[in-house]
N, CA, C and O atoms as a Maestro MAE file, in Angstrom:
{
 s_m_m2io_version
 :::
 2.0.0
}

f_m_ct {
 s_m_title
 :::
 protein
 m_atom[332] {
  # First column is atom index #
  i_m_mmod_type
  r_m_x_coord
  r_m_y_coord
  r_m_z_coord
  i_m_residue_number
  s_m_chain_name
  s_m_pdb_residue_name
  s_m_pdb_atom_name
  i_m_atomic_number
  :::
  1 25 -18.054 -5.745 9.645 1 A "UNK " " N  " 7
  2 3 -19.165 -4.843 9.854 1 A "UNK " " CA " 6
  3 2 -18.661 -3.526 10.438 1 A "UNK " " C  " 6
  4 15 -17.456 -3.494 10.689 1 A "UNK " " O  " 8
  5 25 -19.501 -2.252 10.738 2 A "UNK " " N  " 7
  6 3 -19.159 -1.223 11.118 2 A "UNK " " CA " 6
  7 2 -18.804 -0.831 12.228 2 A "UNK " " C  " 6
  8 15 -18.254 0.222 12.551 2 A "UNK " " O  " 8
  9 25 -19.267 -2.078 13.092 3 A "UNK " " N  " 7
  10 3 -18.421 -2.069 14.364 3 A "UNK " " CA " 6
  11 2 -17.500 -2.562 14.542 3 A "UNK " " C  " 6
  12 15 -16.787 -2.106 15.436 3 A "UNK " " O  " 8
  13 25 -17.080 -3.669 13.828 4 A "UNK " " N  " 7
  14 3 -15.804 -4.297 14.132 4 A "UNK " " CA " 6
  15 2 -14.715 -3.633 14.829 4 A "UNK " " C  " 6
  16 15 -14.699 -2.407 14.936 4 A "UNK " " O  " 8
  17 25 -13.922 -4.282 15.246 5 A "UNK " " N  " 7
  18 3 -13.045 -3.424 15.992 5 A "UNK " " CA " 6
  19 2 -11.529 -4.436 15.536 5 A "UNK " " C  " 6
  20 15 -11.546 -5.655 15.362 5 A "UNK " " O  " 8
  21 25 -10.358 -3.570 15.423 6 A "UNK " " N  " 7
  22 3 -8.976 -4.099 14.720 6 A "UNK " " CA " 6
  23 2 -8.812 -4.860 16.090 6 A "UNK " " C  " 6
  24 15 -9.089 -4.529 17.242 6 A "UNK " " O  " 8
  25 25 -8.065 -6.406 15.355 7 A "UNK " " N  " 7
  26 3 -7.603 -7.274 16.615 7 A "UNK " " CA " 6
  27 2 -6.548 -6.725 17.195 7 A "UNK " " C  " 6
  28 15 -6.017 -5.831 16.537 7 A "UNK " " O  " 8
  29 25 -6.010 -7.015 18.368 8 A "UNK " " N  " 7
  30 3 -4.639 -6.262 18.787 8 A "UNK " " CA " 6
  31 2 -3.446 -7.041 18.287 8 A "UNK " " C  " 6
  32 15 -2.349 -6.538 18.529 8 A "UNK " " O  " 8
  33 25 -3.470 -7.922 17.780 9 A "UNK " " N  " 7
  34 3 -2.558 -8.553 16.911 9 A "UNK " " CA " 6
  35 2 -2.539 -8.438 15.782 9 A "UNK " " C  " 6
  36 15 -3.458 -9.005 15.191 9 A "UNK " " O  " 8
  37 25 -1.372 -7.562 14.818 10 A "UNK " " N  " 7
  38 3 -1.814 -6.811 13.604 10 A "UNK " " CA " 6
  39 2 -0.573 -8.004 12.608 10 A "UNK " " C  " 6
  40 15 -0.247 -7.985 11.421 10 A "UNK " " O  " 8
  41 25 -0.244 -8.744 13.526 11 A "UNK " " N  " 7
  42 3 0.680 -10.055 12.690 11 A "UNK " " CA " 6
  43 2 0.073 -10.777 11.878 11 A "UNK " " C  " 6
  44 15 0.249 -10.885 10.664 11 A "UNK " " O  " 8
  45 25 -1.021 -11.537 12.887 12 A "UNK " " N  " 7
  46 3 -1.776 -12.581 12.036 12 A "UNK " " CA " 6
  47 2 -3.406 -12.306 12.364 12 A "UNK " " C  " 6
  48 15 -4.148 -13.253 12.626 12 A "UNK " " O  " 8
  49 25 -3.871 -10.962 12.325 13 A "UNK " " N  " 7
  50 3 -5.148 -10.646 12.894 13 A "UNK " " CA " 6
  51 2 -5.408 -11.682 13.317 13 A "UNK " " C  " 6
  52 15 -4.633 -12.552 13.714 13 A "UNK " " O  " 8
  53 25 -7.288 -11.695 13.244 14 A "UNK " " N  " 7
  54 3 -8.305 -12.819 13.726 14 A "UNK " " CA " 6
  55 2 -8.359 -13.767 12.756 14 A "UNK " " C  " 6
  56 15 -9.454 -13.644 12.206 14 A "UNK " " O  " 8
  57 25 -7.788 -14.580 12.304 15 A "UNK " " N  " 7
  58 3 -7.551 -15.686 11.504 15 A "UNK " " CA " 6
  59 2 -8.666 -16.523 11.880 15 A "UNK " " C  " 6
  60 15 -9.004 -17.337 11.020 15 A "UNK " " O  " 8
  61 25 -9.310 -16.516 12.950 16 A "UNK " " N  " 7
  62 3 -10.756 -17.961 12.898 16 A "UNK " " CA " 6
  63 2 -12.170 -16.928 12.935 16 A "UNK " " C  " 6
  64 15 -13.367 -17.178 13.071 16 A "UNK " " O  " 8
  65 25 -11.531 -15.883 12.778 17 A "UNK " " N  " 7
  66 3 -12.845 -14.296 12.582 17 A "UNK " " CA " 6
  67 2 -13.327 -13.990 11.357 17 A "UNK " " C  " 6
  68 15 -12.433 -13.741 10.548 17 A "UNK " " O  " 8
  69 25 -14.488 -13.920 10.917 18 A "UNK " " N  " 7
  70 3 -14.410 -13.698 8.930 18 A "UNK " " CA " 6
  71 2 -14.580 -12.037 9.376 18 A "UNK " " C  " 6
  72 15 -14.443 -11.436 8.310 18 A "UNK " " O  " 8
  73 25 -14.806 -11.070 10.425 19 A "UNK " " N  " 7
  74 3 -15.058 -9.703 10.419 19 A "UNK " " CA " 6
  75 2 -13.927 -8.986 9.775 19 A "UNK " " C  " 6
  76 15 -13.248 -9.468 8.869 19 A "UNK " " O  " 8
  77 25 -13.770 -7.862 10.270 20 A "UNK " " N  " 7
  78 3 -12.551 -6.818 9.754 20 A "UNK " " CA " 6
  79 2 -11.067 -7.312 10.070 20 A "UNK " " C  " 6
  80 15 -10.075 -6.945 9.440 20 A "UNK " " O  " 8
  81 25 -11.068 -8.255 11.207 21 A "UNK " " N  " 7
  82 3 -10.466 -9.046 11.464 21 A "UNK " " CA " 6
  83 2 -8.941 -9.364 10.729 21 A "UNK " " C  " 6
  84 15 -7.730 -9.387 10.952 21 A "UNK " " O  " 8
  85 25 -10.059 -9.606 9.601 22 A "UNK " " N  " 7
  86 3 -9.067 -10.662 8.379 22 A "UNK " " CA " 6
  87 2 -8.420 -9.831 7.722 22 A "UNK " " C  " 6
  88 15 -7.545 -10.471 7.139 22 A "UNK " " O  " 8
  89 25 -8.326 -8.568 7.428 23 A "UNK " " N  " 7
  90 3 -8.418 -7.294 6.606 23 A "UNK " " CA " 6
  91 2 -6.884 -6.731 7.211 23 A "UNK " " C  " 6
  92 15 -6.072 -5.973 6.680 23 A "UNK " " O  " 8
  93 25 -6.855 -7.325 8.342 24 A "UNK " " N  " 7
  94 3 -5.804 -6.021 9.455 24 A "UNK " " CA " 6
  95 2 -4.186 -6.352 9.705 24 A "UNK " " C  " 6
  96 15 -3.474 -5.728 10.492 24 A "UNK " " O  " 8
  97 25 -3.762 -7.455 8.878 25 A "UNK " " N  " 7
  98 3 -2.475 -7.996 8.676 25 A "UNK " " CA " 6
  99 2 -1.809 -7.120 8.050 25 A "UNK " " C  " 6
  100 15 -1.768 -7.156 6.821 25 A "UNK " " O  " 8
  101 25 -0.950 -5.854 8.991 26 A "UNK " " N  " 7
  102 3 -0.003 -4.859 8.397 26 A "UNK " " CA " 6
  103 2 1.207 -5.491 7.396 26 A "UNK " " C  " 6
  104 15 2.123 -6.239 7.738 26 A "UNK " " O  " 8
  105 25 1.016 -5.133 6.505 27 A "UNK " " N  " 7
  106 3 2.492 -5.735 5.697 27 A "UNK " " CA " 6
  107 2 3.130 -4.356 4.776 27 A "UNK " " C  " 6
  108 15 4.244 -4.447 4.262 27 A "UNK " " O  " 8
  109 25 2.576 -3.522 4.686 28 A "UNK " " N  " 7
  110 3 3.086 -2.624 4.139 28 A "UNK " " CA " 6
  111 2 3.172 -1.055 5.142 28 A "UNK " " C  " 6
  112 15 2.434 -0.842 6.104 28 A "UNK " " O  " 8
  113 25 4.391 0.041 4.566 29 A "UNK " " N  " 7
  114 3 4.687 0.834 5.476 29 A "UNK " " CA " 6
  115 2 5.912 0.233 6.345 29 A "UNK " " C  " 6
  116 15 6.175 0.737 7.437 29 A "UNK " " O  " 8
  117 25 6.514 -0.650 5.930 30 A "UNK " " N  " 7
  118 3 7.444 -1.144 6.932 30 A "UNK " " CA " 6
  119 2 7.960 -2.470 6.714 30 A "UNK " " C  " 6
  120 15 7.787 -3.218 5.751 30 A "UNK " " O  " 8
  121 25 8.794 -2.678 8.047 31 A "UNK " " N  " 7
  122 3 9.174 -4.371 7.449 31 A "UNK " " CA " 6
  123 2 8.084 -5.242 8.351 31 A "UNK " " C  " 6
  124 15 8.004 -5.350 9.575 31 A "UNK " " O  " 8
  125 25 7.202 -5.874 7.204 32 A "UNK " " N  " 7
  126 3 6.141 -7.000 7.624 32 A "UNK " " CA " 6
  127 2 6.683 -7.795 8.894 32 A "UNK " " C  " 6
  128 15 5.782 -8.296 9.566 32 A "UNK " " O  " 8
  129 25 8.046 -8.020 9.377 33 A "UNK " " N  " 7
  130 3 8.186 -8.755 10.416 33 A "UNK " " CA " 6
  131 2 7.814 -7.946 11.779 33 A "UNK " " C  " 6
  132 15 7.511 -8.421 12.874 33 A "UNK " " O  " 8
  133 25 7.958 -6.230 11.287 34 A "UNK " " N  " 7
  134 3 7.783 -6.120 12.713 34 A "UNK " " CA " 6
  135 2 6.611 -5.255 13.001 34 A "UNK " " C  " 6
  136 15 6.463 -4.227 13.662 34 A "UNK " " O  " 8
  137 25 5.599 -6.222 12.084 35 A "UNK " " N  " 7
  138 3 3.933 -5.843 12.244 35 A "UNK " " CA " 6
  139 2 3.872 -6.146 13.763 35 A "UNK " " C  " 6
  140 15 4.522 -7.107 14.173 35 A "UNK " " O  " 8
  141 25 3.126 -5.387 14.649 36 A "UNK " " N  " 7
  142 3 2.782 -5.695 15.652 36 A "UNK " " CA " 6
  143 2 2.084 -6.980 16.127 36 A "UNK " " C  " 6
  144 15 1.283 -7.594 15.422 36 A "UNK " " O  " 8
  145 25 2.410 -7.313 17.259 37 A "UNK " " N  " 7
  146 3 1.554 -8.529 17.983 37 A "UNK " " CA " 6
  147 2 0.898 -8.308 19.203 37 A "UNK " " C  " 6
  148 15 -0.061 -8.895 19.705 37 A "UNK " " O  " 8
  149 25 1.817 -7.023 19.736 38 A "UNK " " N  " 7
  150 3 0.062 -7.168 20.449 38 A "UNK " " CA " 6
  151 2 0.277 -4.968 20.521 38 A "UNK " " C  " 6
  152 15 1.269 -4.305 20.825 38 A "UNK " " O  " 8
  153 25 -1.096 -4.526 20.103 39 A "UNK " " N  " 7
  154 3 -1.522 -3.369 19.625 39 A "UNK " " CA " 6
  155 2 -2.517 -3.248 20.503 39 A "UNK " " C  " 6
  156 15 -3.347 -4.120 20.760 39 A "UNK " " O  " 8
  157 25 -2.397 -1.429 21.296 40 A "UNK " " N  " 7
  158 3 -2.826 -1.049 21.466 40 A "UNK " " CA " 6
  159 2 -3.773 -0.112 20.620 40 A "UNK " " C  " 6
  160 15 -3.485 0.969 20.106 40 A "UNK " " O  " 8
  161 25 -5.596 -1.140 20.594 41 A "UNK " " N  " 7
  162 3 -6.205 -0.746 19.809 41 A "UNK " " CA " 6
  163 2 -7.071 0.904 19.397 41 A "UNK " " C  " 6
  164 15 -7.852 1.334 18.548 41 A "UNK " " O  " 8
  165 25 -6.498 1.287 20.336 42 A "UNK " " N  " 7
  166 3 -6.845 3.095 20.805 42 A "UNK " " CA " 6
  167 2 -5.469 4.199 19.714 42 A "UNK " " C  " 6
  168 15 -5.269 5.339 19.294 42 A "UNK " " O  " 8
  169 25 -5.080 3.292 19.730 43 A "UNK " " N  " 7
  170 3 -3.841 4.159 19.233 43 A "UNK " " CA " 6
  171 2 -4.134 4.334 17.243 43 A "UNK " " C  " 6
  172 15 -5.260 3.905 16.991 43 A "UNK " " O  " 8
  173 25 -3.736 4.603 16.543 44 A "UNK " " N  " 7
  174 3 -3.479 5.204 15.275 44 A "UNK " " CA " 6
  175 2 -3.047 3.413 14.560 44 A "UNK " " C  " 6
  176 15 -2.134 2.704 14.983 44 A "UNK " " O  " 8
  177 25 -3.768 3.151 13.710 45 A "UNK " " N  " 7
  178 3 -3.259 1.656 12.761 45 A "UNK " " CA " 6
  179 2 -2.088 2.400 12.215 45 A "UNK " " C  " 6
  180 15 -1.874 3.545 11.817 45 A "UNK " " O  " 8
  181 25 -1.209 0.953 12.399 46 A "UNK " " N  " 7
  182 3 -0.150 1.580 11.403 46 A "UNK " " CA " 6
  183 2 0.121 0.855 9.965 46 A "UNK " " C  " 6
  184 15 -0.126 -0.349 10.028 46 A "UNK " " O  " 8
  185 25 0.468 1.197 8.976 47 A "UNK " " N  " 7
  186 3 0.444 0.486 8.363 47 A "UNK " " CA " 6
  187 2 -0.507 0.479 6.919 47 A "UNK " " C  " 6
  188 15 -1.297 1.412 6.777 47 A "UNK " " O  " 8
  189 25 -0.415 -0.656 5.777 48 A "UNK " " N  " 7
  190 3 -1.677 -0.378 5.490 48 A "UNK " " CA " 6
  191 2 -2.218 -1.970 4.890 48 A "UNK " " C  " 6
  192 15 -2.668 -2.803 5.677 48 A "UNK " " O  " 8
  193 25 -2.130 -2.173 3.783 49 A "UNK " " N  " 7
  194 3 -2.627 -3.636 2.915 49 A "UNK " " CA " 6
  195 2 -3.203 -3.358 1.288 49 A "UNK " " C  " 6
  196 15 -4.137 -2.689 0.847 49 A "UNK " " O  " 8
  197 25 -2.362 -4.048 0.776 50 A "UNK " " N  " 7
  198 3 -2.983 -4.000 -0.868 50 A "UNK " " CA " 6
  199 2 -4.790 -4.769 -1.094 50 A "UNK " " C  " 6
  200 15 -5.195 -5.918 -0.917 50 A "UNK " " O  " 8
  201 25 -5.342 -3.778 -1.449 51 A "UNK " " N  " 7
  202 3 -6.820 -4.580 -1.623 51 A "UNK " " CA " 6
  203 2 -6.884 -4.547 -3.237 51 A "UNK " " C  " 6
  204 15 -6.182 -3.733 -3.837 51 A "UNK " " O  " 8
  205 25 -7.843 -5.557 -4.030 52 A "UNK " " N  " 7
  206 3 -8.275 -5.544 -4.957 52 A "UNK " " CA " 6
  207 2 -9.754 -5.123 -4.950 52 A "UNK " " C  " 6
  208 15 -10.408 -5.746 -4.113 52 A "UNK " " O  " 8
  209 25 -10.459 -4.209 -5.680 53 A "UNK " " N  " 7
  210 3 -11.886 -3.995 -5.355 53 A "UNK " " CA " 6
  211 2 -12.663 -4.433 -6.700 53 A "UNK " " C  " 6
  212 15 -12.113 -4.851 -7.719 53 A "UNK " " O  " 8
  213 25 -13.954 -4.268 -6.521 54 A "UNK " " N  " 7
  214 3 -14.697 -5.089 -6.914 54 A "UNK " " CA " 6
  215 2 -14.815 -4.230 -8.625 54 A "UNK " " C  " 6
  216 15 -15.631 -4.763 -9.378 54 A "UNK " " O  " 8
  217 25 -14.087 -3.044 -9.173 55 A "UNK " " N  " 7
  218 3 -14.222 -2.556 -10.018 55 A "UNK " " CA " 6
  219 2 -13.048 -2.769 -10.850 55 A "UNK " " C  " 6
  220 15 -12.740 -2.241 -11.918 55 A "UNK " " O  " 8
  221 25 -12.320 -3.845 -9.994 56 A "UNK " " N  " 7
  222 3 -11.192 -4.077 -10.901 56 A "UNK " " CA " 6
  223 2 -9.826 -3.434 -10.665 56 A "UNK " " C  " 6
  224 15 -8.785 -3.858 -11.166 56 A "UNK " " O  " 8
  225 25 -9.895 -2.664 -10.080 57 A "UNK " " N  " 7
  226 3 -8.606 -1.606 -9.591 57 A "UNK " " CA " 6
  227 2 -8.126 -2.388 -7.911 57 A "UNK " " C  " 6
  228 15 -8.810 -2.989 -7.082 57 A "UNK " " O  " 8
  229 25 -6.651 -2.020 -7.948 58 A "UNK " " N  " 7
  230 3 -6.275 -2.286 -6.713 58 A "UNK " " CA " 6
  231 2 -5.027 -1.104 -6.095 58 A "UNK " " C  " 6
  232 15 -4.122 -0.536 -6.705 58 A "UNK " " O  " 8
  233 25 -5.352 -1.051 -4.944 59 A "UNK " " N  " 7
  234 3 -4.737 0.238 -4.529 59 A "UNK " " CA " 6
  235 2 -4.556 -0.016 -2.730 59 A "UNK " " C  " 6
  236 15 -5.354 -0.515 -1.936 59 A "UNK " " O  " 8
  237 25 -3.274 0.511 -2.524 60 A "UNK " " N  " 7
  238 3 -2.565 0.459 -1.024 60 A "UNK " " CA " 6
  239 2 -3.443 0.981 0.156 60 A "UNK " " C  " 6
  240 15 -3.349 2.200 0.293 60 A "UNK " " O  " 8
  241 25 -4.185 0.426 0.948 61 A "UNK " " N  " 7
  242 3 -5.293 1.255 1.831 61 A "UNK " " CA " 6
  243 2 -4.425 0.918 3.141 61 A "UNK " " C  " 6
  244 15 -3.765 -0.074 3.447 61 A "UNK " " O  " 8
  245 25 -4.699 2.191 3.822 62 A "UNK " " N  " 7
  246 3 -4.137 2.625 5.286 62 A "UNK " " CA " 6
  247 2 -5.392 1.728 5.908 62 A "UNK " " C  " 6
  248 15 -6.546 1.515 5.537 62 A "UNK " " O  " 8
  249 25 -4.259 1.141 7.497 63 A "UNK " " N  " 7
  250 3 -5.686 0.244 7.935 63 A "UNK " " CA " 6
  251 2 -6.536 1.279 8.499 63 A "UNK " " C  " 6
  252 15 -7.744 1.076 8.380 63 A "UNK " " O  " 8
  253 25 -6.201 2.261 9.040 64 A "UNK " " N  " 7
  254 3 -7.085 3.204 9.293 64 A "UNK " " CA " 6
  255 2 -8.335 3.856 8.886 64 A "UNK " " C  " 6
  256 15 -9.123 4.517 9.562 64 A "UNK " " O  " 8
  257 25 -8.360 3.503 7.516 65 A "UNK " " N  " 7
  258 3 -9.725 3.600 6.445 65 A "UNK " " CA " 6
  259 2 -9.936 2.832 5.948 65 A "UNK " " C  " 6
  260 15 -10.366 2.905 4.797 65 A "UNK " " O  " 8
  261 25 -9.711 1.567 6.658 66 A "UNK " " N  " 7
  262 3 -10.626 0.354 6.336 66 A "UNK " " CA " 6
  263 2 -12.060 0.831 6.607 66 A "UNK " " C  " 6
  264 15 -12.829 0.570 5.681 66 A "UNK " " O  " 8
  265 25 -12.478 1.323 7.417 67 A "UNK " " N  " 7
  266 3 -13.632 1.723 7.604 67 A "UNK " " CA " 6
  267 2 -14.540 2.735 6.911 67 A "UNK " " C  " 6
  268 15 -15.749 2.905 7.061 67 A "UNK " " O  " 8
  269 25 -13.775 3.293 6.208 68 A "UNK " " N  " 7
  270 3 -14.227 4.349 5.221 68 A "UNK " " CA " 6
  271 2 -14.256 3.782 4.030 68 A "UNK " " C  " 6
  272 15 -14.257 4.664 3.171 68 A "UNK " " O  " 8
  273 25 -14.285 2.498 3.481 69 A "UNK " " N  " 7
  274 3 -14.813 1.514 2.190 69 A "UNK " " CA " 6
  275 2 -16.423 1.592 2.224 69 A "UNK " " C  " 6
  276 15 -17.061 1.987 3.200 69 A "UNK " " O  " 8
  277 25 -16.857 1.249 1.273 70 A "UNK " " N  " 7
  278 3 -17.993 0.558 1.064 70 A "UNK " " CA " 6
  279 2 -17.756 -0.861 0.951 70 A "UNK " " C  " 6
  280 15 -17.458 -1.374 -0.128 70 A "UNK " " O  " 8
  281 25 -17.866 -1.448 1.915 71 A "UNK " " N  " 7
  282 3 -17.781 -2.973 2.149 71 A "UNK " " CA " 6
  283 2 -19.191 -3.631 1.453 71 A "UNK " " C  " 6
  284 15 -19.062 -4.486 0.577 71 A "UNK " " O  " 8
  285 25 -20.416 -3.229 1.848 72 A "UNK " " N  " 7
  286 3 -21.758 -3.575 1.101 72 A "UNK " " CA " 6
  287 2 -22.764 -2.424 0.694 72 A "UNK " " C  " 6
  288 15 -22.456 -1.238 0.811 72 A "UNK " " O  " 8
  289 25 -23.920 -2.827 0.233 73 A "UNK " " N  " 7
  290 3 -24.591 -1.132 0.115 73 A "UNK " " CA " 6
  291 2 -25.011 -0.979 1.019 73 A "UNK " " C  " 6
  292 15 -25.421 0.166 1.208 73 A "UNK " " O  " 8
  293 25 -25.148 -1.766 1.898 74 A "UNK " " N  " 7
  294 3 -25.793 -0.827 3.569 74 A "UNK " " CA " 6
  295 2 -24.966 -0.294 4.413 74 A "UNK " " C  " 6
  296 15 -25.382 0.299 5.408 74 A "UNK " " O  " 8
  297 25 -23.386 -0.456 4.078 75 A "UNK " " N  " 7
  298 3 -22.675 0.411 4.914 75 A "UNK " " CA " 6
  299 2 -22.483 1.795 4.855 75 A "UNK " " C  " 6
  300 15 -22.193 2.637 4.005 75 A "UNK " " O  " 8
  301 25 -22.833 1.723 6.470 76 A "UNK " " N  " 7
  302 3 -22.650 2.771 7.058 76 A "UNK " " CA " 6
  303 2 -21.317 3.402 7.690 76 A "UNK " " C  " 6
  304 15 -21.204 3.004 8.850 76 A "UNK " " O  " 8
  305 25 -20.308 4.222 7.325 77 A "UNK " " N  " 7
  306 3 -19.408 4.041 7.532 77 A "UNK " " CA " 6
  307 2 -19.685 5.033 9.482 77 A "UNK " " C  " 6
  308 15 -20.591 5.802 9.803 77 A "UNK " " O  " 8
  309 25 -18.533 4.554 10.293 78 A "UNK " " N  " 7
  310 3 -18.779 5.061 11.558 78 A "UNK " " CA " 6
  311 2 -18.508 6.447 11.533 78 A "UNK " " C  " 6
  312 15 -17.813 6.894 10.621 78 A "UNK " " O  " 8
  313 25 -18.871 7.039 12.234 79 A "UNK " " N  " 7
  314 3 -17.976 8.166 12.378 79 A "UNK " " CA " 6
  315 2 -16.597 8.248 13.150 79 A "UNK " " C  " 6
  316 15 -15.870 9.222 12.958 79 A "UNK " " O  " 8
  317 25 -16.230 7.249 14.009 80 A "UNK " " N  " 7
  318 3 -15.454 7.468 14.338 80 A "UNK " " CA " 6
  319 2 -14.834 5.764 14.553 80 A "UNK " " C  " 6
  320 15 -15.695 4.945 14.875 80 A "UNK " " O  " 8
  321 25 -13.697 5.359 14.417 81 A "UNK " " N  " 7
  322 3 -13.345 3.971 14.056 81 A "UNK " " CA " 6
  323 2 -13.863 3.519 15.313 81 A "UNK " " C  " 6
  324 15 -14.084 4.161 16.340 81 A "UNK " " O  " 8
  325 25 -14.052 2.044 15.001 82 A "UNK " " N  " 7
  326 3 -14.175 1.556 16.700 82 A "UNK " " CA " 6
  327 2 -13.024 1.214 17.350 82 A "UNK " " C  " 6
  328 15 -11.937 1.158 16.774 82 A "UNK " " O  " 8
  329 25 -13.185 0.982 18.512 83 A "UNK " " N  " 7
  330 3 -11.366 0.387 19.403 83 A "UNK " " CA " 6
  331 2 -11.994 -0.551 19.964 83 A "UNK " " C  " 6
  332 15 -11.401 -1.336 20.704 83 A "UNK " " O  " 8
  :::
 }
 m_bond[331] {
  # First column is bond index #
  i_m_from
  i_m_to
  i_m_order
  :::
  1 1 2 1
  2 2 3 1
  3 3 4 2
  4 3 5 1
  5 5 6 1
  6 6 7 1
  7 7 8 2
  8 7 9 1
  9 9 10 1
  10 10 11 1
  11 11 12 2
  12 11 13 1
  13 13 14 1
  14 14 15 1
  15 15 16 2
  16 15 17 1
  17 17 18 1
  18 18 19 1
  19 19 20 2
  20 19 21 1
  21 21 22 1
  22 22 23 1
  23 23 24 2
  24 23 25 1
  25 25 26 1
  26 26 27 1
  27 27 28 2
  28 27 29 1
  29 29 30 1
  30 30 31 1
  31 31 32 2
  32 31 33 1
  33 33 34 1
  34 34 35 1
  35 35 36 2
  36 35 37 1
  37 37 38 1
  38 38 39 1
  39 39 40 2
  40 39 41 1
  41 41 42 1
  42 42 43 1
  43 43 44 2
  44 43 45 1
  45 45 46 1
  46 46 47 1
  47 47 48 2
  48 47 49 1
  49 49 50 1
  50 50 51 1
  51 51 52 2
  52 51 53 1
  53 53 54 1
  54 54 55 1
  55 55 56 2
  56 55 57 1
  57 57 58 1
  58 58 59 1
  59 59 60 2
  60 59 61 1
  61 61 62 1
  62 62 63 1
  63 63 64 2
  64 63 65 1
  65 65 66 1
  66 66 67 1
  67 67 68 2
  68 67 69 1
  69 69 70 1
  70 70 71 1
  71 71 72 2
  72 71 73 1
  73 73 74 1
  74 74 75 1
  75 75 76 2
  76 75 77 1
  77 77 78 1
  78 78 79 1
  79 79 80 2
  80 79 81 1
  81 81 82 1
  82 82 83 1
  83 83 84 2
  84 83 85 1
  85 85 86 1
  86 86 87 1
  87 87 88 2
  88 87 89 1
  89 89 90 1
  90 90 91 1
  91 91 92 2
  92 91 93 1
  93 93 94 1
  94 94 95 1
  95 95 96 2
  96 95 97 1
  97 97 98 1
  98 98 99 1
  99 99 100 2
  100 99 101 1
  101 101 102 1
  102 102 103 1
  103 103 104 2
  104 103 105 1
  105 105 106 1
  106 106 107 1
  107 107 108 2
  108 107 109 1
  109 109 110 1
  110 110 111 1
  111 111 112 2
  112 111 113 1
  113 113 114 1
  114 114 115 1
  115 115 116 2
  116 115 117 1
  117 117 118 1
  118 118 119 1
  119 119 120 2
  120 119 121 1
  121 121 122 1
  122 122 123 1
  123 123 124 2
  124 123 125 1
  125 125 126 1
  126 126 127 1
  127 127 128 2
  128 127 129 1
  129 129 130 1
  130 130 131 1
  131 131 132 2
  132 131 133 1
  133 133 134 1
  134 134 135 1
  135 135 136 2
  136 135 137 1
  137 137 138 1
  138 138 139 1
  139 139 140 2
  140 139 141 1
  141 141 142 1
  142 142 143 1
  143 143 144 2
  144 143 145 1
  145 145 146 1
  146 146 147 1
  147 147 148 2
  148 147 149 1
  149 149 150 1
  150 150 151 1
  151 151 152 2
  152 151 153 1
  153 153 154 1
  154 154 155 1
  155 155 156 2
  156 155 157 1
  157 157 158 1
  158 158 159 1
  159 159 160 2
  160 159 161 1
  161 161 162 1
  162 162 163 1
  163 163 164 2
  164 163 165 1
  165 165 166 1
  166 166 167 1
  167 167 168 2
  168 167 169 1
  169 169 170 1
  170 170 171 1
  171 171 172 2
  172 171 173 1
  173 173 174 1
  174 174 175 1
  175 175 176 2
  176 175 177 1
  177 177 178 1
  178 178 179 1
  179 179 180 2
  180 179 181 1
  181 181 182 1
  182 182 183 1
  183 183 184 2
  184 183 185 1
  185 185 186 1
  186 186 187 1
  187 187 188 2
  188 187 189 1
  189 189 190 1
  190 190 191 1
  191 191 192 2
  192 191 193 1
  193 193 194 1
  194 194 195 1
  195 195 196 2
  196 195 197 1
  197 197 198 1
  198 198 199 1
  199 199 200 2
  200 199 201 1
  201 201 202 1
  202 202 203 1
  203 203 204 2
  204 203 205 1
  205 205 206 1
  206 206 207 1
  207 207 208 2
  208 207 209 1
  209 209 210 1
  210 210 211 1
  211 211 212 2
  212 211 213 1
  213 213 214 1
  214 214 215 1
  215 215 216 2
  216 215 217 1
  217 217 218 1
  218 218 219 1
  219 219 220 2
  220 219 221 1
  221 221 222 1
  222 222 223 1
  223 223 224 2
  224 223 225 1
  225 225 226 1
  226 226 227 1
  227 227 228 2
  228 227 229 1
  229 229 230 1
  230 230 231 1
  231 231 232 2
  232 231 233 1
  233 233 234 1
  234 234 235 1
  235 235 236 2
  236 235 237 1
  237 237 238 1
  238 238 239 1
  239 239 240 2
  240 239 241 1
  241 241 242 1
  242 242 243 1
  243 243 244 2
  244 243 245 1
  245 245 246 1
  246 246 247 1
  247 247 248 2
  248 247 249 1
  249 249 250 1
  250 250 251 1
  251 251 252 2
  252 251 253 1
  253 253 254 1
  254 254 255 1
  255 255 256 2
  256 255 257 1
  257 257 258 1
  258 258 259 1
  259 259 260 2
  260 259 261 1
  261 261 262 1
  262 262 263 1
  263 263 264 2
  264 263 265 1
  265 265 266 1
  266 266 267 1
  267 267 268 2
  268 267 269 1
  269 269 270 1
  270 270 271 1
  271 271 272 2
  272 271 273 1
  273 273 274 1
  274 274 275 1
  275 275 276 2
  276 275 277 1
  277 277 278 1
  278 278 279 1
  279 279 280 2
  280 279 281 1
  281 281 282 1
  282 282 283 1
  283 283 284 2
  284 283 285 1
  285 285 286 1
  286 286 287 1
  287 287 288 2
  288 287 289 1
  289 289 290 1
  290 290 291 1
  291 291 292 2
  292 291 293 1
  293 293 294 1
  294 294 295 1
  295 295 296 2
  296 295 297 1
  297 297 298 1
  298 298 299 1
  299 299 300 2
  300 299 301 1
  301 301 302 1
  302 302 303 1
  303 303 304 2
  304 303 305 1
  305 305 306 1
  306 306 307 1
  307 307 308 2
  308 307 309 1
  309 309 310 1
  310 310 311 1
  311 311 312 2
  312 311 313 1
  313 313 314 1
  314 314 315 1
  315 315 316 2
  316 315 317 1
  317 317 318 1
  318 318 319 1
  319 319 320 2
  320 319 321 1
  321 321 322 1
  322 322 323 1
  323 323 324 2
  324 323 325 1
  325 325 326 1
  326 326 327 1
  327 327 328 2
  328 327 329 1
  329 329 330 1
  330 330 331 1
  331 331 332 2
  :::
 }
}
């Protein structure tokens, strides 16, 4: 949802969370081992994740604009990410 907020563990996010949670496992931008484990959530995501979308296309998204998707039609994207 639009509040969600990135777990501070960007290794194995919120794995028992279905929110944005699940979304925030850095593996790209770097070497996947040294995705963070514990993140300061104020700071800049690093990183990003291959998504597939619902039009058939798939493309490298910065976790940082995870929030700038259309996740459903009622999203509202924030103006400013949450921490």
């Amino acid at each position: 949802m639009e509040g969600d907020v990135p777990p501070s563990n960007l290794y194995y996010g919120k794995l028992m969370d279905y929110g944005m949670g699940r979304c925030m496992i850095a593996r790209h931008g770097g070497n996947p081992t040294r995705a963070p484990q514990i993140f300061d959530t104020r700071q800049k995501l690093p990183g990003g994740i291959s998504m597939g979308l619902a039009d058939g296309h798939a493309e490298l998204v910065k976790l940082e604009d995870l929030w700038k998707l259309r996740w459903h039609l009622d999203w509202r994207p924030p103006a400013q990410r949450p921490q």
